[in-house]
N, C-alpha and C positions, 0 to 999 in steps of 0.2 A: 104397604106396610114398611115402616123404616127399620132397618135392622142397627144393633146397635154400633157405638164408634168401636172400630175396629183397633185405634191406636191407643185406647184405655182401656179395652177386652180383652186383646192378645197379649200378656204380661211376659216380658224377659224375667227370669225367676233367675239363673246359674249363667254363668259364661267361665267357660273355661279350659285351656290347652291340655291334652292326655299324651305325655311326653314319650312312654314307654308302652309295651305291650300291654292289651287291654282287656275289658270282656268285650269289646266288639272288634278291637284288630290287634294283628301284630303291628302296626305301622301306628305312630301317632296319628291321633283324631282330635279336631275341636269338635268339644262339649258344650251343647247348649238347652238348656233345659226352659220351657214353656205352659203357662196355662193360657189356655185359647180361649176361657171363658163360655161367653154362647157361641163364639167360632166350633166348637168342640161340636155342634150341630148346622153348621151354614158352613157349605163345599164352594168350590170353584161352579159346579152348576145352577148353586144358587145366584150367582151375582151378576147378571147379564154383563156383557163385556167383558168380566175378568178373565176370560183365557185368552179373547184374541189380546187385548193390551199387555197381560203379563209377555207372550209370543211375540207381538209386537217388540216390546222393549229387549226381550231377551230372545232373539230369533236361532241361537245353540240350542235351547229348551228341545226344539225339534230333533237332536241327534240322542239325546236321553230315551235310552229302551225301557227303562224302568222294570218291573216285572213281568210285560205282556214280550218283551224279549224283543223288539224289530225297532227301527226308525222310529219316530213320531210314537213310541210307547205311550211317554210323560201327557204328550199335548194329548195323548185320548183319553189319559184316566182324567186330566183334566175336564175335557169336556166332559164325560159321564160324573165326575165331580169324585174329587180329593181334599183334604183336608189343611190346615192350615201350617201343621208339624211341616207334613210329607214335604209341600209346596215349598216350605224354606230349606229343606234339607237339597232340594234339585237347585235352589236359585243360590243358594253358598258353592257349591259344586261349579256350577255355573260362572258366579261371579269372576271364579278364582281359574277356571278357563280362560276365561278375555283376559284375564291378566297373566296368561302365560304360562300358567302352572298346568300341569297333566295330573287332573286329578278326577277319580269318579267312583269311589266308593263311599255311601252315604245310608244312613238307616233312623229312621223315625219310629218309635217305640214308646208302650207305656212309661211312663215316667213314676217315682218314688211314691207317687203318691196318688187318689183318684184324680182323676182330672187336669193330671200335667200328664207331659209330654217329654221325653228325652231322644235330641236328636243330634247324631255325630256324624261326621263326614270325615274324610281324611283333608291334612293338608300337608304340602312343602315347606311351607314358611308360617312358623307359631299366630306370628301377629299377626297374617294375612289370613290365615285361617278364622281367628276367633275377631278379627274385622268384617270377613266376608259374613259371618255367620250373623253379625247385627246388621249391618247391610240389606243383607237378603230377609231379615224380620221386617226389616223398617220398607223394602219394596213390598212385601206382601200386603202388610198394612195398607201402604198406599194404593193396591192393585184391589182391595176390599172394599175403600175406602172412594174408588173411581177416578183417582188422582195419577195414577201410575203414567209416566210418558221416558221418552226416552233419555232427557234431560237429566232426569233423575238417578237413572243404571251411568251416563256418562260420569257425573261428580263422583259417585262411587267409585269406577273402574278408576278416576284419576288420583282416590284415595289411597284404593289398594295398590296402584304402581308404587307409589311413593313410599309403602313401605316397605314392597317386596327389596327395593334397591336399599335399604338396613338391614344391620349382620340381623343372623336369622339367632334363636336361641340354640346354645350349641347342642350336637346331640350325644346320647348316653354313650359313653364309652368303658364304663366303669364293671370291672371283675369282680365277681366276688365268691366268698368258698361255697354257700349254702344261703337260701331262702327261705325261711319258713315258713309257712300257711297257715290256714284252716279257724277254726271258733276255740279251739282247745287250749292246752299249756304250753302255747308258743314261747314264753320265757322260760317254762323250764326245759322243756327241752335245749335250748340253746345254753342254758347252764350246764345241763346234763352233758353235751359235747364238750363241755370246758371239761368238766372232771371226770372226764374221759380219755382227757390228754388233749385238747384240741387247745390249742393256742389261745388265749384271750386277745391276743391281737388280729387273729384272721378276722375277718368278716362274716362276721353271720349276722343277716337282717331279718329282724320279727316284722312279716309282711300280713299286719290288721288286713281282716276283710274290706274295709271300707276304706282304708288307704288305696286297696290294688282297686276298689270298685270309682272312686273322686280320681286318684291322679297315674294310675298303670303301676309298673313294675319302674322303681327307682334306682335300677342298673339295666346293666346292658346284656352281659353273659354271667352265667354260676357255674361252677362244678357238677352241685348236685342239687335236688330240691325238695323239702320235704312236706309235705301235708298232712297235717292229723286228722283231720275230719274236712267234712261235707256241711258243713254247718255254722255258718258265717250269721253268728247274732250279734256282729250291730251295725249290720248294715236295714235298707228300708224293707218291708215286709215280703214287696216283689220277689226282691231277691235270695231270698231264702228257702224258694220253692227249688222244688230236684233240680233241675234243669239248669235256671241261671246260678244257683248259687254251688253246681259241681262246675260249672264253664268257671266263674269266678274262684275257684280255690285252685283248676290248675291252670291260671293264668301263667306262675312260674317254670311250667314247662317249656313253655317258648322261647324262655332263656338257655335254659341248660345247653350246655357246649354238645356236640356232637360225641356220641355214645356214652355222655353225661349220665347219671343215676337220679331216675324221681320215683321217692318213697312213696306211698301213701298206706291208708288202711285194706284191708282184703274186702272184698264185696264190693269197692266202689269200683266197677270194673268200666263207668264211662268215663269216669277221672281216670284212669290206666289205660282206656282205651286213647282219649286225647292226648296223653304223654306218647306213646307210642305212635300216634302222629307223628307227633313234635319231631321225633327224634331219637327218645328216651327208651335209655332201659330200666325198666321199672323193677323196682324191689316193693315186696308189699309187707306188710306187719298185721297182728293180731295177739289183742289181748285178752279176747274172748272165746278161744278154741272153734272160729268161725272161717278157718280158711276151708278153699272150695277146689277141686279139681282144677276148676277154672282158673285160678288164684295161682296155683301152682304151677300148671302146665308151662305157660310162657313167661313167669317171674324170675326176673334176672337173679334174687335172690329172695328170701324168706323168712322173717322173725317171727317168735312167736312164745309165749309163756307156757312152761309147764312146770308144776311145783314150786312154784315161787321164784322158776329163774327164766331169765332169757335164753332161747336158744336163736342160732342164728343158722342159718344153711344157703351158705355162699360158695362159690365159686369149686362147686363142688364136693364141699367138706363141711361137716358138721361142727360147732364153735358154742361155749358157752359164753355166753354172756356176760354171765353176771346177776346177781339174785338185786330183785326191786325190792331198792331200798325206802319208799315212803319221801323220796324229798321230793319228788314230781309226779306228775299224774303217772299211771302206766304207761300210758301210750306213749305219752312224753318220752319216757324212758329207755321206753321198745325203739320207740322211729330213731330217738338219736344213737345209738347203740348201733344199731345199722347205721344209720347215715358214718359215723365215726370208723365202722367196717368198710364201709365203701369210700369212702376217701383215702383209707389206705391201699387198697386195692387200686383206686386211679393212683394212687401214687406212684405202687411198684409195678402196674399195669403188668397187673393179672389178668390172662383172660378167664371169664365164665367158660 
């Protein structure tokens, strides 16, 4: 039974460099996103020879522990058969080995939509990165296809030298006061901190779900970080489930400077637990009289509405707000009110 051509099944859909922190690293990753077609059901153990010739050509395959954790991980799921994503995700890692680079972090994952694929690896160098990643499509094909030989990983490897030896793209160095998140009143909030006193000059970036979800975080370090919600609608459907879409709103944690301040809502306590990874001392907000023992015990500080005003309870001492005034959503209002508290606080470095 002939299966079909694998070089008009396996479709390159995205290609593209993740410059800044992301939802899968802190480290830049090329992004390369795929629909395998009928590959999406024909593994590596369907195709007789394809593992020893992919091995053949690329005989590092062998040092890839994959998830089985040892030596030779990769070449066994191969033999017991892996898919077409995964298999480009180890052979870009791969490529980008022989050529020099110490790279090995890689993940193959549902993609935006049914039946594609999203798959990111880290790299050292932008263009080598999202070359190695077509590359390693276009060997795969070949390796489905019966064509794979070693001639073929050689013109490549002699590709990606020649670019690694080009400046690389430079990397994020850029500071900024405040990030802000989430599906909510990202502009008003950021208004809200202007007329609150915050400069209209400083920096404060409205970071869309789906900009931090396509290209990472567009700086380097922040102050502080703020997040309104858990609720990132416009990005693909995937991600809007619990999971990826609290991982993607505190992507900005990973900036914040060290004992830096990330706001968010109360109750989202895995988004405050990943900030407090990070680094962050979390201040939380609520405008729904829904804070929680939990919420409280370890919050670096606490906003919260009663009677039509903000209160705040920071650094020890209770603060009123300021009564909402109707120009931004609540929340809006609540997070930058504190945020604008806690940046004066780093200012005068106050401790809590």
């Amino acid at each position: 039974m002939s299966r079909p051509d694998p070089y008009t099944e396996i479709r390159l859909l995205s290609l593209r460099s993740v410059r800044g922190a992301n939802l899968w690293s802190r480290r830049p990753v090329t992004r390369i996103d795929l629909h395998p077609g009928e590959y999406d059901e024909i593994s590596s153990a369907h195709v007789a020879g394809f593992t020893e010739a992919l091995v053949a050509a690329l005989p590092g395959l062998w040092e890839h522990r994959c998830s089985i954790g040892e030596r030779g991980g990769f070449v066994t799921r191969l033999r017991r058969g892996t898919y077409a994503p995964h298999i480009i995700e180890h052979v870009g890692l791969e490529l980008q080995s022989m050529a020099g680079h110490d790279v090995g972090y890689g993940r193959a994952r549902g993609g935006d939509r049914p039946g594609e694929y999203t798959v990111v690896f880290e790299h050292l160098h932008a263009e080598v990165g999202m070359r190695a990643a077509a590359l390693a499509l276009e060997l795969v094909q070949r390796g489905f296809a019966g064509e794979l030989d070693r001639a073929a990983v050689d013109f490549a490897l002699a590709e990606l030298a020649s670019l690694a030896e080009s400046p690389d793209v430079p990397a994020l160095h850029q500071t900024v006061l405040c990030g802000i998140a989430g599906g909510g009143d990202r502009a008003g909030a950021r208004d809200e901190m202007v007329r609150r006193g915050l400069s209209q000059h400083e920096l404060v970036v409205d970071l869309a779900p789906s900009y931090l979800l396509n290209a990472g975080l567009p700086y380097s370090r922040s102050h502080i970080a703020v997040v309104l919600d858990a609720e990132p609608g416009d990005v693909p459907e995937r991600y809007r489930e619990d999971d990826l879409a609290r991982r993607l709103v505190a992507i900005p944690a990973d900036a914040v400077m060290r004992d830096g301040v990330f706001i968010c809502p109360a109750r989202e306590w895995e988004v405050q637990d990943m900030a407090r990874d990070a680094g962050c001392r979390v201040a939380v907000f609520s405008t729904r009289d829904d804070l929680r023992d939990r919420d409280m015990r370890v919050a670096h500080a606490v906003a919260f509405v009663r009677d039509g005003r903000i209160v705040m309870e920071i650094a020890g001492s209770t603060e009123d707000g300021g009564e909402l005034d109707g120009q931004a959503s609540p929340a809006a209002q609540v997070a930058a009110a504190l945020a604008v508290r806690s940046l004066q606080e780093l200012e005068t470095g106050v401790e809590a």
